[in-house]
GUDOKOL-410474 format. One record per residue (C-alpha): residue number from 0; y, z, x; residue in one letter. Coordinates in Angstrom, 3 decimals. Example, Ala and Ser with C-alpha at 12.3 -4.5 7.8 and 13.67 -1.06 7.14 Angstrom:
<r><pos>0</pos><c2>-4.500</c2><c3>7.800</c3><c1>12.300</c1><code>a</code></r>
<r><pos>1</pos><c2>-1.060</c2><c3>7.140</c3><c1>13.670</c1><code>s</code></r>
# end
This chain:
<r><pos>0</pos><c2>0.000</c2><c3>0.000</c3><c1>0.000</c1><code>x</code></r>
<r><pos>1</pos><c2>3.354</c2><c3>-0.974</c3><c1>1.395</c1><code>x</code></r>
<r><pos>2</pos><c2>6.834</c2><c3>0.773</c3><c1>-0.051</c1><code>x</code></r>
<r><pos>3</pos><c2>10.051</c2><c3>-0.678</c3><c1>0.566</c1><code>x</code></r>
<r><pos>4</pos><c2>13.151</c2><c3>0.709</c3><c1>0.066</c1><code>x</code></r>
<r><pos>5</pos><c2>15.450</c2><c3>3.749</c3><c1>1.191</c1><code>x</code></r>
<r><pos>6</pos><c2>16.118</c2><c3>7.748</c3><c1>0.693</c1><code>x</code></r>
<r><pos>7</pos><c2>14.072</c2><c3>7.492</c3><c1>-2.719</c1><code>x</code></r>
<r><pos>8</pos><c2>10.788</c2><c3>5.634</c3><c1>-1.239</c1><code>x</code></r>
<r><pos>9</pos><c2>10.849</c2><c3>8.326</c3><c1>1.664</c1><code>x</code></r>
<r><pos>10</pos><c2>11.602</c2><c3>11.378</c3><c1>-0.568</c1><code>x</code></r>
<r><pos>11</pos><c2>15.151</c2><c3>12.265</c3><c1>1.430</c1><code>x</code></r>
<r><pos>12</pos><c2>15.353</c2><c3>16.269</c3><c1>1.010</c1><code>x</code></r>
<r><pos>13</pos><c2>11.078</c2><c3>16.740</c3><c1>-0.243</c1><code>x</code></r>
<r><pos>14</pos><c2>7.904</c2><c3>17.036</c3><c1>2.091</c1><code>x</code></r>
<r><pos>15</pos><c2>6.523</c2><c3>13.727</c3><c1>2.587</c1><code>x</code></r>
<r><pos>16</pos><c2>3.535</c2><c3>14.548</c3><c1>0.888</c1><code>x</code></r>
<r><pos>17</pos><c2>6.007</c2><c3>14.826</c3><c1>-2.095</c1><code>x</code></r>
<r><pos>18</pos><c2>7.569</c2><c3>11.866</c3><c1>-1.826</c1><code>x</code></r>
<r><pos>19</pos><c2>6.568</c2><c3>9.077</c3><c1>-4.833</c1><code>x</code></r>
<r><pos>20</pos><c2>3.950</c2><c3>6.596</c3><c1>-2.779</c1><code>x</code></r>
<r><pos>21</pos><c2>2.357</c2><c3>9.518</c3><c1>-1.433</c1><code>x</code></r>
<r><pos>22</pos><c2>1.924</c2><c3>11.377</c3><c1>-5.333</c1><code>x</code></r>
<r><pos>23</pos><c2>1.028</c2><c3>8.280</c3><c1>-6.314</c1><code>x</code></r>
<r><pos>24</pos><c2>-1.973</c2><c3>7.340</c3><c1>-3.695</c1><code>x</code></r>
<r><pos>25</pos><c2>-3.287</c2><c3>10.484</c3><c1>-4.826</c1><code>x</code></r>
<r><pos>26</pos><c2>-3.189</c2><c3>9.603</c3><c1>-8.609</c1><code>x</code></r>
<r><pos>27</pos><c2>-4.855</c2><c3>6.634</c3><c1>-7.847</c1><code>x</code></r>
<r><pos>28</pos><c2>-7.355</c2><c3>8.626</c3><c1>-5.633</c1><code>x</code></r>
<r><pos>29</pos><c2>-8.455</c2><c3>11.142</c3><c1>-8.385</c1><code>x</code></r>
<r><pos>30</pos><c2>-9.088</c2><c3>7.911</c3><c1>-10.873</c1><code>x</code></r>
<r><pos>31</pos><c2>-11.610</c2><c3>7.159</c3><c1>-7.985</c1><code>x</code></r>
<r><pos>32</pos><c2>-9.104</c2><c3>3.859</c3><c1>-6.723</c1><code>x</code></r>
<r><pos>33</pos><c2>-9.590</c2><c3>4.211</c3><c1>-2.819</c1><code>x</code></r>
<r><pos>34</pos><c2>-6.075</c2><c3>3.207</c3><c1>-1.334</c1><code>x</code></r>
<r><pos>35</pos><c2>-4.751</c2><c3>3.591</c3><c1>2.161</c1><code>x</code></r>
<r><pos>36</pos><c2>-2.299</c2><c3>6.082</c3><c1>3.408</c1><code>x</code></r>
<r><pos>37</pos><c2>1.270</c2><c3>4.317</c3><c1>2.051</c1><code>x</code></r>
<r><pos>38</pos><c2>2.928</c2><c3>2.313</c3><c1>4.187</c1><code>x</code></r>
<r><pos>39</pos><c2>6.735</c2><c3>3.086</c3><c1>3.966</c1><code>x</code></r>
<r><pos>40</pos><c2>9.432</c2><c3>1.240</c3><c1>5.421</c1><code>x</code></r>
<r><pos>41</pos><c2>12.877</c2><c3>2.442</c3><c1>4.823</c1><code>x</code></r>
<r><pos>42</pos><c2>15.314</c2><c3>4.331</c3><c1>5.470</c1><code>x</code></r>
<r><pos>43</pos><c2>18.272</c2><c3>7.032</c3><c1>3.589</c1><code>x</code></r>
<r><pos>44</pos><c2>21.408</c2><c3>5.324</c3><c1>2.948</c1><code>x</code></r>
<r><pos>45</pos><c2>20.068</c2><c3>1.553</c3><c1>3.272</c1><code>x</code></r>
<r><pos>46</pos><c2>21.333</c2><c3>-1.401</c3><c1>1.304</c1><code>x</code></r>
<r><pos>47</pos><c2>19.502</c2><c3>-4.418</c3><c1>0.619</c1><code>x</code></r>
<r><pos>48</pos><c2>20.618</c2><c3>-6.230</c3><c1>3.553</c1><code>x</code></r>
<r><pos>49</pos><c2>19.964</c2><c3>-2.891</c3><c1>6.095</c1><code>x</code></r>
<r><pos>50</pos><c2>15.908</c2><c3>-3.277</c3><c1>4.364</c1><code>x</code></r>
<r><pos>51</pos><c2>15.916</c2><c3>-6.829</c3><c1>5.530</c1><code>x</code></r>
<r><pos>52</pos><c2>17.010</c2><c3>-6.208</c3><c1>9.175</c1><code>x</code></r>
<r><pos>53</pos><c2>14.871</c2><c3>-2.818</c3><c1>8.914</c1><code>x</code></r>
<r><pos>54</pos><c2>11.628</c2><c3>-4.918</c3><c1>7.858</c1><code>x</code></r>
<r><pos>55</pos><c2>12.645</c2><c3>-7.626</c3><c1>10.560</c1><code>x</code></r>
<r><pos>56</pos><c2>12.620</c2><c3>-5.234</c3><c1>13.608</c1><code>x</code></r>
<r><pos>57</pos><c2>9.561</c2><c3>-3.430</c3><c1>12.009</c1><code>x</code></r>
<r><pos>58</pos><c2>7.247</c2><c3>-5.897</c3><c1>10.262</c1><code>x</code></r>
<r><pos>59</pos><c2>4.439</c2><c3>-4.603</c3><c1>8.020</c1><code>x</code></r>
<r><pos>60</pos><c2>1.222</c2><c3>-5.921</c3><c1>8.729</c1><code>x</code></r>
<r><pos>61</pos><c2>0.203</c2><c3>-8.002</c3><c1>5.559</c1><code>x</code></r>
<r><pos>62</pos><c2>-1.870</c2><c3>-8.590</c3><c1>2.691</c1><code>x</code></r>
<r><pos>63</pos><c2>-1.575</c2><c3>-5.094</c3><c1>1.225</c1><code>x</code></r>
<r><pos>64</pos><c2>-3.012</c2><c3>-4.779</c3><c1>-2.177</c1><code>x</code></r>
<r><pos>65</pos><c2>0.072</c2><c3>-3.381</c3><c1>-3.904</c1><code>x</code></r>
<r><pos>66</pos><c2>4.065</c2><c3>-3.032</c3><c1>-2.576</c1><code>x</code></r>
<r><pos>67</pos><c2>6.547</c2><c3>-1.669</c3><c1>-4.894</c1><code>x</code></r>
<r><pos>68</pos><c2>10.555</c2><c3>-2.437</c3><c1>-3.973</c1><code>x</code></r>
<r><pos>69</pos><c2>12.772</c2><c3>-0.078</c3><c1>-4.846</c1><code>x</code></r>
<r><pos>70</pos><c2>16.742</c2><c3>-0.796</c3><c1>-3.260</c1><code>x</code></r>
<r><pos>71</pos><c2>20.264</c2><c3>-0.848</c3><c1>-4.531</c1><code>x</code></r>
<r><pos>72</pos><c2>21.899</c2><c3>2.425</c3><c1>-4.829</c1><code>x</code></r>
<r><pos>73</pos><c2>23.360</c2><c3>2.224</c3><c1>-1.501</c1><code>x</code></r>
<r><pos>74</pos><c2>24.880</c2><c3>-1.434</c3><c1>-2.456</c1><code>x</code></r>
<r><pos>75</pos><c2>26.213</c2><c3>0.242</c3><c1>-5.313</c1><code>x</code></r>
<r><pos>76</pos><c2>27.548</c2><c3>3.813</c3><c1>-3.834</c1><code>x</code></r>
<r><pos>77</pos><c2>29.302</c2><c3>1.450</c3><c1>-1.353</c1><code>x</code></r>
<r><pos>78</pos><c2>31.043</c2><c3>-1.045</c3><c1>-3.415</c1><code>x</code></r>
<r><pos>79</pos><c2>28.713</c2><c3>-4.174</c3><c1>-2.531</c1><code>x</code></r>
<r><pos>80</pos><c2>29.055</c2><c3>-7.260</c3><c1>-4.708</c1><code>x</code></r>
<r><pos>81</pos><c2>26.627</c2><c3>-7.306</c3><c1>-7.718</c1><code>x</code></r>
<r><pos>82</pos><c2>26.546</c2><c3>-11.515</c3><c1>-6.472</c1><code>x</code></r>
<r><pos>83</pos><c2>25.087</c2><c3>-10.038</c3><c1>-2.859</c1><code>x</code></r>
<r><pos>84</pos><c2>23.152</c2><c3>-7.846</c3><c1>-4.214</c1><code>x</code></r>
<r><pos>85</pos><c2>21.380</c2><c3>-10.275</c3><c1>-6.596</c1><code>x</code></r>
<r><pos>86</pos><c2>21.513</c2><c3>-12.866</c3><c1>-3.395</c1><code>x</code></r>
<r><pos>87</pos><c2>19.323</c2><c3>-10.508</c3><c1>-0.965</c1><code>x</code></r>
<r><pos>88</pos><c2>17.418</c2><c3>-8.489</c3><c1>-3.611</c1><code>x</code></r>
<r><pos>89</pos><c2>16.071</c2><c3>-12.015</c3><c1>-4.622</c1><code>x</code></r>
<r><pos>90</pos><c2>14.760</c2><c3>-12.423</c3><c1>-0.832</c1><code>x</code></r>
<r><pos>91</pos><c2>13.655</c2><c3>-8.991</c3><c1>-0.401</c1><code>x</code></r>
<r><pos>92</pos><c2>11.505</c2><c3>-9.834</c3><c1>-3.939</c1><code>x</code></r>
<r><pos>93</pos><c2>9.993</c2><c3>-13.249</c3><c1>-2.118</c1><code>x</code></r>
<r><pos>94</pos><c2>9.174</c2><c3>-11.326</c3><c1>1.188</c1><code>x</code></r>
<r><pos>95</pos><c2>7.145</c2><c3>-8.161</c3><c1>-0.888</c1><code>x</code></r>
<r><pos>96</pos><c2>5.180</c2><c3>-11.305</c3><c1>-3.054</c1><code>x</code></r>
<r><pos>97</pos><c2>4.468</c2><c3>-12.741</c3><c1>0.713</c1><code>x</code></r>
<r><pos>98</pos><c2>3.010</c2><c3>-9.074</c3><c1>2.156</c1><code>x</code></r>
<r><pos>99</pos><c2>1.260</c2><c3>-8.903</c3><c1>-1.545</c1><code>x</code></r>
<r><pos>100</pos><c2>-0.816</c2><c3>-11.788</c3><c1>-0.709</c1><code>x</code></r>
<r><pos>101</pos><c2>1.098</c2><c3>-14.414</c3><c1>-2.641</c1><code>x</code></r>
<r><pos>102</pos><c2>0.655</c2><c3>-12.451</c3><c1>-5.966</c1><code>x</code></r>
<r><pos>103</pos><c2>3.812</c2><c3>-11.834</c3><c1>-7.520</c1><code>x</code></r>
<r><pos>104</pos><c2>1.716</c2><c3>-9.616</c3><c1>-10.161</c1><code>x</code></r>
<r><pos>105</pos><c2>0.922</c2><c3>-6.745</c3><c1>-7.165</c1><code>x</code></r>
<r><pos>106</pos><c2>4.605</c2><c3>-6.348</c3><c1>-6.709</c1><code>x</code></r>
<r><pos>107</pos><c2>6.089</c2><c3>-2.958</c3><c1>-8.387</c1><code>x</code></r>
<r><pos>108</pos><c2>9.750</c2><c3>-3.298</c3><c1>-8.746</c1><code>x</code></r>
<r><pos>109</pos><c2>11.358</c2><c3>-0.260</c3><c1>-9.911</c1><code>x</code></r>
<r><pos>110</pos><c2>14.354</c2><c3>0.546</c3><c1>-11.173</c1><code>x</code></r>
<r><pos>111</pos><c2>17.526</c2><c3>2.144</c3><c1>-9.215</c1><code>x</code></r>
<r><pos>112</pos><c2>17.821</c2><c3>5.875</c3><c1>-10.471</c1><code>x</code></r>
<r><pos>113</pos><c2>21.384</c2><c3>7.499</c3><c1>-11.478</c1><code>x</code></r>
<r><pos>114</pos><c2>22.534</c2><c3>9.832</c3><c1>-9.111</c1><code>x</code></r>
<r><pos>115</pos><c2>25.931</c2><c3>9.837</c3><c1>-10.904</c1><code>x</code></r>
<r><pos>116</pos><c2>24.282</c2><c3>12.869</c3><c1>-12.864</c1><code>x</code></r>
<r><pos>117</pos><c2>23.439</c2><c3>14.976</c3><c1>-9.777</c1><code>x</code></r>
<r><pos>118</pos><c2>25.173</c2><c3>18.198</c3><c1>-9.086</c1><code>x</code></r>
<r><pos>119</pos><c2>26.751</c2><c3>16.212</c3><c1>-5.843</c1><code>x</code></r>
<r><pos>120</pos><c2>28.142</c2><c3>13.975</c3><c1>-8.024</c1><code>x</code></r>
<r><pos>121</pos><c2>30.592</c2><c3>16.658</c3><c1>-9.606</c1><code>x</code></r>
<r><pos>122</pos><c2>34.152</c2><c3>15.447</c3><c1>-9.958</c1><code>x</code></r>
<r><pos>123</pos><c2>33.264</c2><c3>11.604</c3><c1>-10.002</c1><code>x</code></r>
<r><pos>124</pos><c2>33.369</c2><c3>9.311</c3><c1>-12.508</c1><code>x</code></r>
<r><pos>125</pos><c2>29.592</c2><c3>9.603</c3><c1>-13.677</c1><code>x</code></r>
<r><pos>126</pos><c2>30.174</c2><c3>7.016</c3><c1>-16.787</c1><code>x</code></r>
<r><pos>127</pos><c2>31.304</c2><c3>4.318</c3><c1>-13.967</c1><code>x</code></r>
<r><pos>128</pos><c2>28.171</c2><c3>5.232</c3><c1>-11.915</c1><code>x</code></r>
<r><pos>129</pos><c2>26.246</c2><c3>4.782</c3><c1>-14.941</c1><code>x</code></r>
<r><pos>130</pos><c2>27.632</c2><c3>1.838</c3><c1>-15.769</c1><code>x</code></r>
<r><pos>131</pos><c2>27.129</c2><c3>0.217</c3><c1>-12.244</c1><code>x</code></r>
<r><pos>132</pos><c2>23.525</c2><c3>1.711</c3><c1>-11.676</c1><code>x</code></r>
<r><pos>133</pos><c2>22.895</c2><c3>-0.069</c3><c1>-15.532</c1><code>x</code></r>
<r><pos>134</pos><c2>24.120</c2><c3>-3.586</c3><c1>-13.253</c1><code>x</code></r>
<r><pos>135</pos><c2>22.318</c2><c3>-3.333</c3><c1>-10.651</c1><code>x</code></r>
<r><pos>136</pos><c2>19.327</c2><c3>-2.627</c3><c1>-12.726</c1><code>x</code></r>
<r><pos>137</pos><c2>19.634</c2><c3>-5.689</c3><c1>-14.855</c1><code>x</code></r>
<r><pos>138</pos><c2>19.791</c2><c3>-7.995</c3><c1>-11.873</c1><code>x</code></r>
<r><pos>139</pos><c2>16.314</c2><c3>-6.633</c3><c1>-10.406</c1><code>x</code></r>
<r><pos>140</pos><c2>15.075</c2><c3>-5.924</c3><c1>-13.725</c1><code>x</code></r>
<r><pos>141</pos><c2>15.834</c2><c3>-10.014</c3><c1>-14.216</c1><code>x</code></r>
<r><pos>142</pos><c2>14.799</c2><c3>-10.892</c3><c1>-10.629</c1><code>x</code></r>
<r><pos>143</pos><c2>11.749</c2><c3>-9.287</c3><c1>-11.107</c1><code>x</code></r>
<r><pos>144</pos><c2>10.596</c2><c3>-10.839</c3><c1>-14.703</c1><code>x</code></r>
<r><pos>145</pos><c2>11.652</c2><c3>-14.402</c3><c1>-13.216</c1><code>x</code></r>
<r><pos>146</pos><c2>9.225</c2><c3>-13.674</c3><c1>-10.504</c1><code>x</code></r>
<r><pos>147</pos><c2>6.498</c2><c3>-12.364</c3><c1>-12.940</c1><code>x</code></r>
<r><pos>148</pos><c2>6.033</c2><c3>-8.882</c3><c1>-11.006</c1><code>x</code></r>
<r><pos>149</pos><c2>5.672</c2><c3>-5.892</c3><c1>-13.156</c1><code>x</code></r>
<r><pos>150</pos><c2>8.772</c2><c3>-3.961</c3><c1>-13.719</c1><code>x</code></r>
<r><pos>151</pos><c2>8.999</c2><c3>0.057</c3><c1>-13.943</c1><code>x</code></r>
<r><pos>152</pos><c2>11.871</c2><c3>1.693</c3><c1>-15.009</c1><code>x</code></r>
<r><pos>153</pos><c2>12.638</c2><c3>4.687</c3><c1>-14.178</c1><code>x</code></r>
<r><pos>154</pos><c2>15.945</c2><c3>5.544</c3><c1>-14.573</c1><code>x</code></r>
<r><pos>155</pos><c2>15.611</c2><c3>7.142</c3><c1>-17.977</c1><code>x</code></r>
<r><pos>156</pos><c2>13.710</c2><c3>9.596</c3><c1>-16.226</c1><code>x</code></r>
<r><pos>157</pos><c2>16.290</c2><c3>10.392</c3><c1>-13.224</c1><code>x</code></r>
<r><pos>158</pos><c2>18.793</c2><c3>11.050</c3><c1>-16.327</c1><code>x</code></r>
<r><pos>159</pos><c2>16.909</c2><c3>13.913</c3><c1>-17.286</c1><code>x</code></r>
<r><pos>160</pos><c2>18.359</c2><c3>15.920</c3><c1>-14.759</c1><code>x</code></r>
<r><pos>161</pos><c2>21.993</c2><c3>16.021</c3><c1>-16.418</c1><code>x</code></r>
<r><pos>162</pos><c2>20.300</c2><c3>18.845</c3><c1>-18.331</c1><code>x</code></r>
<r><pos>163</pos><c2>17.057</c2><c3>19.766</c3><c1>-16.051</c1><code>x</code></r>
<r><pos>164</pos><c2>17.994</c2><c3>20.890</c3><c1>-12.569</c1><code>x</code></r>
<r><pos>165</pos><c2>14.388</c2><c3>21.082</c3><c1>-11.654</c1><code>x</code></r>
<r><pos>166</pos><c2>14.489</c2><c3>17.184</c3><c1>-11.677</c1><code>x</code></r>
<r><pos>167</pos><c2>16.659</c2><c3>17.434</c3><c1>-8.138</c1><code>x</code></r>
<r><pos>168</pos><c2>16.138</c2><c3>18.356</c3><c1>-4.673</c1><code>x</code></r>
<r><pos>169</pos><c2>18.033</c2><c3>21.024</c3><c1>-2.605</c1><code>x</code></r>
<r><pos>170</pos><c2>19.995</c2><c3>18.632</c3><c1>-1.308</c1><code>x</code></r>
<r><pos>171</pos><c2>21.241</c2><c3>18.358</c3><c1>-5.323</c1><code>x</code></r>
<r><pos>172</pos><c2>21.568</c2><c3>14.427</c3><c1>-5.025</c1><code>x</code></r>
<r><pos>173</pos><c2>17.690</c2><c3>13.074</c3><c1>-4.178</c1><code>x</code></r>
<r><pos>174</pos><c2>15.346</c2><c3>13.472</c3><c1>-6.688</c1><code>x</code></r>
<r><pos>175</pos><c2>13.025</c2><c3>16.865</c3><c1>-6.585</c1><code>x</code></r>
<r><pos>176</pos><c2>9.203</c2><c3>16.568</c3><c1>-5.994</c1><code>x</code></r>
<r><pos>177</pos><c2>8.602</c2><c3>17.565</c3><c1>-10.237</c1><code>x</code></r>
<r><pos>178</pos><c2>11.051</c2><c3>14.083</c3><c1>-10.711</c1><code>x</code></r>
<r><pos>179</pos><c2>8.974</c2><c3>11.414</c3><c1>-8.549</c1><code>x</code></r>
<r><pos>180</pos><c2>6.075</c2><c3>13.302</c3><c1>-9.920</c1><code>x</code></r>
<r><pos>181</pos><c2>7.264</c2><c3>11.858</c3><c1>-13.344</c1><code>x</code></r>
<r><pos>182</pos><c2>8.198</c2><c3>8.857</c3><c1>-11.822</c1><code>x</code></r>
<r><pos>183</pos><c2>4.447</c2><c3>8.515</c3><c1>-10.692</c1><code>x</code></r>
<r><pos>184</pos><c2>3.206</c2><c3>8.928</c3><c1>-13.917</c1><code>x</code></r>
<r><pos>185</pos><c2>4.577</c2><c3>5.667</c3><c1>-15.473</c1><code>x</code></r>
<r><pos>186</pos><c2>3.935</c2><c3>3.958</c3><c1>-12.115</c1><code>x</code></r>
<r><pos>187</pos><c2>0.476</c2><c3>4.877</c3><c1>-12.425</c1><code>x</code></r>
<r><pos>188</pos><c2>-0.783</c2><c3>3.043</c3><c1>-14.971</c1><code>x</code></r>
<r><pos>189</pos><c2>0.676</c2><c3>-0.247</c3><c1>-13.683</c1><code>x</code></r>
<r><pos>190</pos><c2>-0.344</c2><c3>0.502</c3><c1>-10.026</c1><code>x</code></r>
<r><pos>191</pos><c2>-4.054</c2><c3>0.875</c3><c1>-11.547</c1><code>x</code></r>
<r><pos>192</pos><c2>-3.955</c2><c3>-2.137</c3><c1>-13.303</c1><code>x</code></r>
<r><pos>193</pos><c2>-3.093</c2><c3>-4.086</c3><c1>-10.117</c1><code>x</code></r>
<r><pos>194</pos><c2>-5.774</c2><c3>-2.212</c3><c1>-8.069</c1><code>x</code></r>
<r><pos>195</pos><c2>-8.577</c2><c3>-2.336</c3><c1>-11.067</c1><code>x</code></r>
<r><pos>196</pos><c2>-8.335</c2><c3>-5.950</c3><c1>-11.426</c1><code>x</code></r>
# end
């Protein structure tokens, strides 16, 4: 299993054993799916173009059975053009089909959580975060039917924590261990599906 992405594929501020591909290689273990130890490329604070040169200087070691993508919020938190964004997300999509084998349908693209609603993000304007994150989303949501991978969205779930403070890490912007643990649970069932077949 390969992961791309940035703080939110590595689990910035949880033990890696907490982080979301490592919860969800053991889901997949306990419904008896034998899958090797994740293979994670990324970084905190990344954009899409920072994954590409990241992946360049470090390249996985292809066909993996399954890669989810999950980039953006650093585009976003930084101002980037939703036009770039589309531009490199789109390439980023074509090089995770290439490590998947060729099969667009073992590609996981999920969806950019909000951090507008984290306890760091006191004082900002969380409706334009919202707003922007809801973008962002669209254009990989619409990137990702075009290329006929599966599509998880998450977000929903990271907007749980306006009310549940469990749902974020110390750091009180990265998600806690309980949130990619709910996170897991609707990649689960797709990541099964994939492996099953």
């Amino acid at each position: 299993m390969l992961n791309l992405g940035d703080s939110y594929t590595i689990g910035e501020a949880v033990p890696s054993a907490e982080n979301f591909p490592h919860q969800l290689q053991m889901q997949l273990k306990k419904s008896g799916i034998e899958i090797s130890t994740p293979e994670i490329i990324a970084t905190t604070a990344w954009t899409t173009d920072e994954l590409k040169n990241g992946i360049n200087e470090n390249p996985p070691s292809p066909p993996y059975d399954l890669v989810t993508l999950l980039i953006g919020v650093n585009n976003q938190y930084r101002g980037k053009s939703i036009d770039e964004f589309r531009k490199e997300f789109r390439e980023l999509l074509d090089l995770a089909i290439k490590y998947a084998n060729h099969r667009p349908a073992h590609v996981i693209v999920i969806s950019i959580p909000d951090w507008g609603v984290m306890p760091f993000a006191e004082g900002r304007d969380r409706k334009k975060i919202a707003e922007e994150i809801d973008a962002f989303n669209k254009v990989n949501e619409e990137e990702a039917t075009k290329s006929g991978c599966p599509y998880c969205n998450i977000t929903s779930i990271s907007r749980n924590a306006t009310t549940d403070l469990s749902l974020a890490a110390s750091d009180g912007l990265h998600p806690s261990a309980k949130q990619y643990g709910l996170w897991v649970e609707k990649i689960f069932p797709l990541a099964k599906k994939i492996l099953s077949e």
